[in-house]
Backbone atoms as SQL, in Angstrom:
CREATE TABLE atoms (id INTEGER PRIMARY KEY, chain TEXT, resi INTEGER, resn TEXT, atom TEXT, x REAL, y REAL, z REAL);
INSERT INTO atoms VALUES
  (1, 'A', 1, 'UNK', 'N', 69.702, -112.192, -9.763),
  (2, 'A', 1, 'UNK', 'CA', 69.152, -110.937, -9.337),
  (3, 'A', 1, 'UNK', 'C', 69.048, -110.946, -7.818),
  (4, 'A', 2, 'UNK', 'N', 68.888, -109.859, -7.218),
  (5, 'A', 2, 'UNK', 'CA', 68.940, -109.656, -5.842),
  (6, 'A', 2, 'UNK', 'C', 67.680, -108.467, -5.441),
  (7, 'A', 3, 'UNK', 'N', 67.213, -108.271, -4.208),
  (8, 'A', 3, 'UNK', 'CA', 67.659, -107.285, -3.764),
  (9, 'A', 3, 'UNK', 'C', 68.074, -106.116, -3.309),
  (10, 'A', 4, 'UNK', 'N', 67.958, -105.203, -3.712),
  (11, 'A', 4, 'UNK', 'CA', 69.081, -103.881, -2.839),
  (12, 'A', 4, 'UNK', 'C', 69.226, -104.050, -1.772),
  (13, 'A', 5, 'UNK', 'N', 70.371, -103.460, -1.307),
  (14, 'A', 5, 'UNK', 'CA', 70.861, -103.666, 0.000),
  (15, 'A', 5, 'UNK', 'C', 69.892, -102.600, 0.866),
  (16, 'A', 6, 'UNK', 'N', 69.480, -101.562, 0.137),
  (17, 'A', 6, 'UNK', 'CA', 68.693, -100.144, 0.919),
  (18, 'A', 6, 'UNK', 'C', 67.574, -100.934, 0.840),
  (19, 'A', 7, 'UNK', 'N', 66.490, -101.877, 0.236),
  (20, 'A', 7, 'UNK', 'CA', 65.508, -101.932, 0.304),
  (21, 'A', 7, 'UNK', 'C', 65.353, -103.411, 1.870),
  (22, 'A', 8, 'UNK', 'N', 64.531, -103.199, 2.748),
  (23, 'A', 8, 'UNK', 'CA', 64.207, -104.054, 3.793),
  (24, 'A', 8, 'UNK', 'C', 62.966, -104.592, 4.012),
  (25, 'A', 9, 'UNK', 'N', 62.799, -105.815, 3.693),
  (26, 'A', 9, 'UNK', 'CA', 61.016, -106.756, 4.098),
  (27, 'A', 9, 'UNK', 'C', 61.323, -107.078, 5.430),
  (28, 'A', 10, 'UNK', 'N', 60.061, -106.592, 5.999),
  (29, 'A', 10, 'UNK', 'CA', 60.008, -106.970, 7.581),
  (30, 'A', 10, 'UNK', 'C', 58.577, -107.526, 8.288),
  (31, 'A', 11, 'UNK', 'N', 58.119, -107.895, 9.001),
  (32, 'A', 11, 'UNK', 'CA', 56.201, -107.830, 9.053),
  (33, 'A', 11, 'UNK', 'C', 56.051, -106.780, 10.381),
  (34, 'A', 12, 'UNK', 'N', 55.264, -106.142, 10.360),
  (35, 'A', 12, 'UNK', 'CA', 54.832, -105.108, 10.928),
  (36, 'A', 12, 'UNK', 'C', 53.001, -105.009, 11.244),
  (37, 'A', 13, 'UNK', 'N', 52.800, -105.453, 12.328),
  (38, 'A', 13, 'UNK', 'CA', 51.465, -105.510, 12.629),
  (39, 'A', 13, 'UNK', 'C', 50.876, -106.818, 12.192),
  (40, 'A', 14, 'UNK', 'N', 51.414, -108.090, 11.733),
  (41, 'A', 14, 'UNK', 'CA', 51.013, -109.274, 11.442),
  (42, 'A', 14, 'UNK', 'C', 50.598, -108.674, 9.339),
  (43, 'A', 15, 'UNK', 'N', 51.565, -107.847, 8.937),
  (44, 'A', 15, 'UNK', 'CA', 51.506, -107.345, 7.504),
  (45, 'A', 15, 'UNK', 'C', 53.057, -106.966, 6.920),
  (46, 'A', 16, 'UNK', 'N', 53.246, -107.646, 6.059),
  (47, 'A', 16, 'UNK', 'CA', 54.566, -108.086, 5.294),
  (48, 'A', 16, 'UNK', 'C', 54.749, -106.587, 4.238),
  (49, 'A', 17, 'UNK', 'N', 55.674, -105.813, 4.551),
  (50, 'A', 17, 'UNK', 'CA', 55.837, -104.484, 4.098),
  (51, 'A', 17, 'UNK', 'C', 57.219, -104.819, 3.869),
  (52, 'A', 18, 'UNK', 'N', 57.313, -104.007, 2.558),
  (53, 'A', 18, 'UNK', 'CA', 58.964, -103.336, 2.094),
  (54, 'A', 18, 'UNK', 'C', 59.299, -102.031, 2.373),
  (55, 'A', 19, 'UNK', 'N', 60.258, -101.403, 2.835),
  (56, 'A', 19, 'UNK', 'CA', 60.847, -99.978, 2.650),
  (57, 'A', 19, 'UNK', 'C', 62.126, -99.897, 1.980),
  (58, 'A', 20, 'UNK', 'N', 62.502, -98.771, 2.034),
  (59, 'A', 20, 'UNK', 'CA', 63.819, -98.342, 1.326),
  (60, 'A', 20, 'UNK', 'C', 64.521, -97.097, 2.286),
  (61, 'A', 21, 'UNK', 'N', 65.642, -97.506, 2.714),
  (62, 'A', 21, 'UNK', 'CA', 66.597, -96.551, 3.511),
  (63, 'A', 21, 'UNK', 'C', 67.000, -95.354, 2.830),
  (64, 'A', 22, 'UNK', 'N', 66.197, -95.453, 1.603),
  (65, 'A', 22, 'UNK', 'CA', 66.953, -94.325, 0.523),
  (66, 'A', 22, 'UNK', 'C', 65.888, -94.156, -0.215),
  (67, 'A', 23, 'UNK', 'N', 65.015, -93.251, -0.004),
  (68, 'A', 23, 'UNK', 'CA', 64.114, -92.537, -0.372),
  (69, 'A', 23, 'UNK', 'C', 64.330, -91.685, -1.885),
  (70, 'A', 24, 'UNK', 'N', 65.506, -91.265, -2.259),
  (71, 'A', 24, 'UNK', 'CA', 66.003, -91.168, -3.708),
  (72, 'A', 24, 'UNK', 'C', 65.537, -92.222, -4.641),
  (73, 'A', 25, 'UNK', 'N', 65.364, -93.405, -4.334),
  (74, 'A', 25, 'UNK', 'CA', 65.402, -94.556, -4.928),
  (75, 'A', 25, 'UNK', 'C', 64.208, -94.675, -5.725),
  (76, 'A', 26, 'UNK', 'N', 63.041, -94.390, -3.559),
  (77, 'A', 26, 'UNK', 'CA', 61.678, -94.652, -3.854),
  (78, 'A', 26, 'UNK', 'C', 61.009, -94.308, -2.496),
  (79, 'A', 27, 'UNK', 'N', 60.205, -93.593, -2.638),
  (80, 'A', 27, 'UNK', 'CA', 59.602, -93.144, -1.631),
  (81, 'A', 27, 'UNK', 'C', 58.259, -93.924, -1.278),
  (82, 'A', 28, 'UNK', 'N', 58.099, -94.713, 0.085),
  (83, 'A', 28, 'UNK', 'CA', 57.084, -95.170, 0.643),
  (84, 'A', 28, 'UNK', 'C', 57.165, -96.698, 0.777),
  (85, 'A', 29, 'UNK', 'N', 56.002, -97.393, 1.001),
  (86, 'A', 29, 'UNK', 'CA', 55.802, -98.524, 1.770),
  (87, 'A', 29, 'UNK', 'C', 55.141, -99.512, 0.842),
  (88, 'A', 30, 'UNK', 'N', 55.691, -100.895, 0.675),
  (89, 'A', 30, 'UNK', 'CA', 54.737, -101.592, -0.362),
  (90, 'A', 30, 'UNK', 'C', 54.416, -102.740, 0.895),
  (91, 'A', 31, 'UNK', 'N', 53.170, -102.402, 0.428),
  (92, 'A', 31, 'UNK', 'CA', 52.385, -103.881, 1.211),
  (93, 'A', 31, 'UNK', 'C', 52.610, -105.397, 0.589),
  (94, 'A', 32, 'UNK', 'N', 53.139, -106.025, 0.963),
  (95, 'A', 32, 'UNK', 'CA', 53.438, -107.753, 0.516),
  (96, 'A', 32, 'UNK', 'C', 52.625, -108.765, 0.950),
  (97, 'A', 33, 'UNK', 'N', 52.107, -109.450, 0.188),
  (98, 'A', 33, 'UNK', 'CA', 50.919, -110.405, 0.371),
  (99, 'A', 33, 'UNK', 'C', 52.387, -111.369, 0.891),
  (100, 'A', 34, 'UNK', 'N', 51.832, -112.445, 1.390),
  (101, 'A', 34, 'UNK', 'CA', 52.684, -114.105, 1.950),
  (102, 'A', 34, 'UNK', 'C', 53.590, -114.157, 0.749),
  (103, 'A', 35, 'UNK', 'N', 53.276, -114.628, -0.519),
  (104, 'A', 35, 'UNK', 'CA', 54.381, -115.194, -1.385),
  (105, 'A', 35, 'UNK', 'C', 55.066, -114.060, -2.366),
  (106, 'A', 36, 'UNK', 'N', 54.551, -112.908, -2.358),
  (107, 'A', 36, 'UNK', 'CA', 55.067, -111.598, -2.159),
  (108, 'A', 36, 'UNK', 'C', 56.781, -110.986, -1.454),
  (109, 'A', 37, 'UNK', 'N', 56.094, -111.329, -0.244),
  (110, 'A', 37, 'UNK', 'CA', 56.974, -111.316, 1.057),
  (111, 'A', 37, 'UNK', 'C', 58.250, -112.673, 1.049),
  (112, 'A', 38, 'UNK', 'N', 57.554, -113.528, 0.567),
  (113, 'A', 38, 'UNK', 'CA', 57.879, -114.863, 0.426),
  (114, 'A', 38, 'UNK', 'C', 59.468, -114.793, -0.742),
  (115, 'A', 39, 'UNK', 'N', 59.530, -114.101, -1.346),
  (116, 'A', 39, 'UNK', 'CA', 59.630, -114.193, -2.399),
  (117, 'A', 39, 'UNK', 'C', 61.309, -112.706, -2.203),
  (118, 'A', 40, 'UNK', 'N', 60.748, -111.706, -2.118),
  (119, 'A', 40, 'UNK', 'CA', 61.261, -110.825, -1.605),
  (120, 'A', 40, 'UNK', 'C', 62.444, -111.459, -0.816),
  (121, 'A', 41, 'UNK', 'N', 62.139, -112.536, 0.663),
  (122, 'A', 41, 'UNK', 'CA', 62.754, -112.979, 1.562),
  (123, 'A', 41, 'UNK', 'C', 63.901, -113.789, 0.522),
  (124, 'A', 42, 'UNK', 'N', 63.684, -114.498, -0.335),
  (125, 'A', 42, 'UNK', 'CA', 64.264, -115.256, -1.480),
  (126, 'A', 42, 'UNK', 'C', 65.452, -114.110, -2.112),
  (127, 'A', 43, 'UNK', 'N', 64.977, -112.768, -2.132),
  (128, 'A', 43, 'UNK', 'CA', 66.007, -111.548, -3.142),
  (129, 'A', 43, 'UNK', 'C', 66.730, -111.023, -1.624),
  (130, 'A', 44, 'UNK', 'N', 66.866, -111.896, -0.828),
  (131, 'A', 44, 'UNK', 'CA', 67.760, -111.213, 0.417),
  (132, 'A', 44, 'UNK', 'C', 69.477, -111.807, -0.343),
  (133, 'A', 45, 'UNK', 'N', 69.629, -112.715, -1.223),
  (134, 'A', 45, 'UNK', 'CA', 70.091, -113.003, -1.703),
  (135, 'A', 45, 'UNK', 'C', 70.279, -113.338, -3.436),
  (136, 'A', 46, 'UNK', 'N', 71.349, -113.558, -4.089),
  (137, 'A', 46, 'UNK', 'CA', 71.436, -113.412, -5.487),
  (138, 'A', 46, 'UNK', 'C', 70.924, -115.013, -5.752),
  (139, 'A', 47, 'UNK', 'N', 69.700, -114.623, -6.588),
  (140, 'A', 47, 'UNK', 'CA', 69.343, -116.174, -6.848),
  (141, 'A', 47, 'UNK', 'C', 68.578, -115.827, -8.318),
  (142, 'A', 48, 'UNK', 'N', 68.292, -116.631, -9.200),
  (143, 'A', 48, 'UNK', 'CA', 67.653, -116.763, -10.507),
  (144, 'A', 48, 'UNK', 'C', 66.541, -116.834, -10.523),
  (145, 'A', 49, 'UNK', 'N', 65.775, -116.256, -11.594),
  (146, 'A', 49, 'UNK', 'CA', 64.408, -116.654, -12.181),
  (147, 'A', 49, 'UNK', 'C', 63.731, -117.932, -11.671),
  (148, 'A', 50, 'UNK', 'N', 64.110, -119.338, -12.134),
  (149, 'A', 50, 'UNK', 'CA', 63.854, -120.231, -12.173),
  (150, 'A', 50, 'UNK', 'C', 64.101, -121.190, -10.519),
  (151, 'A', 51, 'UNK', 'N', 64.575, -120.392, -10.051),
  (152, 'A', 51, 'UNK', 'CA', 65.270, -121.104, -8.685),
  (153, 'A', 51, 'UNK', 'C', 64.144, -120.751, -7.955),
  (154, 'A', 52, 'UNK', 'N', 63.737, -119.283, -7.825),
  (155, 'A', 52, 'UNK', 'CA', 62.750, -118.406, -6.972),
  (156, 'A', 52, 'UNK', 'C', 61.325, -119.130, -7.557),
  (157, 'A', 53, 'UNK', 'N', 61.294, -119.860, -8.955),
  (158, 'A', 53, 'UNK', 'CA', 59.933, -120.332, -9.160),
  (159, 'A', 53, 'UNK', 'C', 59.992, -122.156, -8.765),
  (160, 'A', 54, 'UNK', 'N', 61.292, -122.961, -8.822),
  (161, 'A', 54, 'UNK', 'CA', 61.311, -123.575, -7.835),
  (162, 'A', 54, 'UNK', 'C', 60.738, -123.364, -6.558),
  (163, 'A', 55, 'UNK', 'N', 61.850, -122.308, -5.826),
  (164, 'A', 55, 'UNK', 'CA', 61.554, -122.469, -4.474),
  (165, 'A', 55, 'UNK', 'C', 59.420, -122.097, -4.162),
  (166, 'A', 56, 'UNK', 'N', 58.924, -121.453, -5.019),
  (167, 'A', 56, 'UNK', 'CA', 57.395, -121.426, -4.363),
  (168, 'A', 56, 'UNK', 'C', 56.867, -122.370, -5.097),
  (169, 'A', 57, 'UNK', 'N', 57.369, -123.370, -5.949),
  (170, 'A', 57, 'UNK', 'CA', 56.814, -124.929, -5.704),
  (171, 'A', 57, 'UNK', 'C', 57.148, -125.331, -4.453),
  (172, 'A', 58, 'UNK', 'N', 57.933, -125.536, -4.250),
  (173, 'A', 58, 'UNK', 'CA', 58.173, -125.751, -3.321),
  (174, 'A', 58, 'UNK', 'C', 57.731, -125.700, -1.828),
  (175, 'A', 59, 'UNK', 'N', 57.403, -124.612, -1.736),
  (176, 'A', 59, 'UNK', 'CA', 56.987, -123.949, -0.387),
  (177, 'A', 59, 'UNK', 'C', 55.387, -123.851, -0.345),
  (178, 'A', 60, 'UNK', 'N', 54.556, -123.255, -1.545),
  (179, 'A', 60, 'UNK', 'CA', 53.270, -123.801, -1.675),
  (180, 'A', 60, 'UNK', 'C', 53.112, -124.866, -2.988),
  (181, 'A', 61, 'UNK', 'N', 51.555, -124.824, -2.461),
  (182, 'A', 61, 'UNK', 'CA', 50.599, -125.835, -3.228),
  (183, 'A', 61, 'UNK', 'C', 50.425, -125.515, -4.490),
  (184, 'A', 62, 'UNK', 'N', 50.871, -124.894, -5.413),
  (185, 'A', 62, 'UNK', 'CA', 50.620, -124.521, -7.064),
  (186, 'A', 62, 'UNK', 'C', 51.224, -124.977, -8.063),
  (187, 'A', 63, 'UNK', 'N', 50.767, -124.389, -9.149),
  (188, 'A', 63, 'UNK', 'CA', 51.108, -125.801, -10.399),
  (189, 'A', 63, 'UNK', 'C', 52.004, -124.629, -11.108),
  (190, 'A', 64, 'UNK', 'N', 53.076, -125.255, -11.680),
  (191, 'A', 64, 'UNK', 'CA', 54.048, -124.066, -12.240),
  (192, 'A', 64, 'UNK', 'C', 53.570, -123.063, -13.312),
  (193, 'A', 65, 'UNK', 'N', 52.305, -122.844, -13.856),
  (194, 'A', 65, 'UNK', 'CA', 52.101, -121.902, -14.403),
  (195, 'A', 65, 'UNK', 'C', 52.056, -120.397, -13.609),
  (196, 'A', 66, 'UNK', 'N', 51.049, -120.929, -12.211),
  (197, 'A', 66, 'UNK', 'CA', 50.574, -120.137, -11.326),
  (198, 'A', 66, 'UNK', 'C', 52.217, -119.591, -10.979),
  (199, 'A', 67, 'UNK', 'N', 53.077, -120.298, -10.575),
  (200, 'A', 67, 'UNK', 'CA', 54.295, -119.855, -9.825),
  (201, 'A', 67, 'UNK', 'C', 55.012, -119.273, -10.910),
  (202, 'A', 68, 'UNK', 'N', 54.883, -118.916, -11.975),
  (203, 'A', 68, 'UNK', 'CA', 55.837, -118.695, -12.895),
  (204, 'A', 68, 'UNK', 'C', 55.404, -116.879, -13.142),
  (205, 'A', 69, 'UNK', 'N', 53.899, -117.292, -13.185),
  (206, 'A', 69, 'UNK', 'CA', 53.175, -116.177, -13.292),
  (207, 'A', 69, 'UNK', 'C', 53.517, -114.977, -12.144),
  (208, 'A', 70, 'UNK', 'N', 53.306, -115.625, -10.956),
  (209, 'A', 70, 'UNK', 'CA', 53.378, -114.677, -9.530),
  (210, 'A', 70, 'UNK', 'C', 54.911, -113.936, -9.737),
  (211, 'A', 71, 'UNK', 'N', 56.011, -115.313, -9.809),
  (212, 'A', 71, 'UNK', 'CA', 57.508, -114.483, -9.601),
  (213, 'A', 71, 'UNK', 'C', 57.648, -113.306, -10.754),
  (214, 'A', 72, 'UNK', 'N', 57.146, -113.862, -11.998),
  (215, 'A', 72, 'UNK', 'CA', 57.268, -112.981, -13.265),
  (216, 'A', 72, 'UNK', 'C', 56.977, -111.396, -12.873),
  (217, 'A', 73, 'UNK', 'N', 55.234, -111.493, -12.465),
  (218, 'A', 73, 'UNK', 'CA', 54.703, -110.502, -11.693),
  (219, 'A', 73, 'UNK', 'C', 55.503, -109.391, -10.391),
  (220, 'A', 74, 'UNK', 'N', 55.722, -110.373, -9.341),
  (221, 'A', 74, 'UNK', 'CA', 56.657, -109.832, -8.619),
  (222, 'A', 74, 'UNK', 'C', 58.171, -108.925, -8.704),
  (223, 'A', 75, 'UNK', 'N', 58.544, -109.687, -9.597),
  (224, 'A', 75, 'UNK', 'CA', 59.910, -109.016, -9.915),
  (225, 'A', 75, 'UNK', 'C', 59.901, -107.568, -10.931),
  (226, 'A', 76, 'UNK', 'N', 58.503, -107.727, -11.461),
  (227, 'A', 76, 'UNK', 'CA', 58.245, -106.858, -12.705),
  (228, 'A', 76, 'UNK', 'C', 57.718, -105.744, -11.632),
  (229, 'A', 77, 'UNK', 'N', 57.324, -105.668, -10.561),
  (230, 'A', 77, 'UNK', 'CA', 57.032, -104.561, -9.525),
  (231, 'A', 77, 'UNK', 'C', 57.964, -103.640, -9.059),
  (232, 'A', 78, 'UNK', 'N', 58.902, -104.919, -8.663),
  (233, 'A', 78, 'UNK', 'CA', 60.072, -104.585, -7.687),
  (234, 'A', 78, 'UNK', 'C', 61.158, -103.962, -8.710),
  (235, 'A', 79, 'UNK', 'N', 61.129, -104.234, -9.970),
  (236, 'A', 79, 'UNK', 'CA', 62.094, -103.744, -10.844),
  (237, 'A', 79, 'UNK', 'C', 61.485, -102.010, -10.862),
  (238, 'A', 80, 'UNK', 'N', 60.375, -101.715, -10.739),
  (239, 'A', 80, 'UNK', 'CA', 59.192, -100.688, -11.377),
  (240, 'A', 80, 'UNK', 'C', 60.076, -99.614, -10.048),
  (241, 'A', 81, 'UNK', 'N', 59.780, -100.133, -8.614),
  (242, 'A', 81, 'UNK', 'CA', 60.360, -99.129, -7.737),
  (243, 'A', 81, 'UNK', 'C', 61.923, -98.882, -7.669),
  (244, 'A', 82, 'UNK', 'N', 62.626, -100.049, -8.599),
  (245, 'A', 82, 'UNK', 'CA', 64.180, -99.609, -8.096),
  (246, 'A', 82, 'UNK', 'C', 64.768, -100.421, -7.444),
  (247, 'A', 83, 'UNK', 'N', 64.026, -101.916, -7.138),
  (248, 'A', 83, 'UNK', 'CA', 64.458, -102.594, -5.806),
  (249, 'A', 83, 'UNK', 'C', 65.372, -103.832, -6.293),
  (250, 'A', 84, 'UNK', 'N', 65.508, -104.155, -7.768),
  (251, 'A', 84, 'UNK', 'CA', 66.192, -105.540, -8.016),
  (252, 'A', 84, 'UNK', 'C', 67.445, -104.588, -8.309),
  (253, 'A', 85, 'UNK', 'N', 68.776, -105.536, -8.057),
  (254, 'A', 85, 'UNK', 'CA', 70.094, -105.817, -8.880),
  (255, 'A', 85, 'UNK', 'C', 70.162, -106.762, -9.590),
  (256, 'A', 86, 'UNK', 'N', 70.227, -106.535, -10.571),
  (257, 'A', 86, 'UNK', 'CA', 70.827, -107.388, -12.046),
  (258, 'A', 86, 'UNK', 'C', 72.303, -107.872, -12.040);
């Protein structure tokens, strides 16, 4: 999964925000917590389920339920506005 190419994570004011160049898609601004953002930065590219819950072992301190939980969470958002490729 990826991604869209229209959707962009950037930090803005020391605050980790998504937009979309294509307002058809989805209109407005999602605020991204760190592993949020974190994570997002990860769908700049085509990578898997299990890789993306690697990589935030990886990167933080949590025990793989917690990380399994967050990406699960995350992607189930980003699918909600329009923002993953399958």
């Amino acid at each position: 999964m990826k991604l869209k190419d229209s959707f962009i994570n950037y930090k803005m004011n020391d605050e980790n925000v998504l937009v979309t160049v294509d307002n058809q898609i989805f209109s407005g601004i999602v605020h991204l917590n760190k592993v949020s953002a974190f994570i997002a930065d990860c769908l700049k590219e085509d990578i898997s389920e299990e890789k993306l819950i690697n990589a935030i072992l990886n990167k933080y301190d949590v025990d793989r339920k917690t990380a399994v939980t967050d990406v699960q969470n995350v992607i189930k958002q980003l699918k909600s506005i329009g923002a993953i490729d399958e």
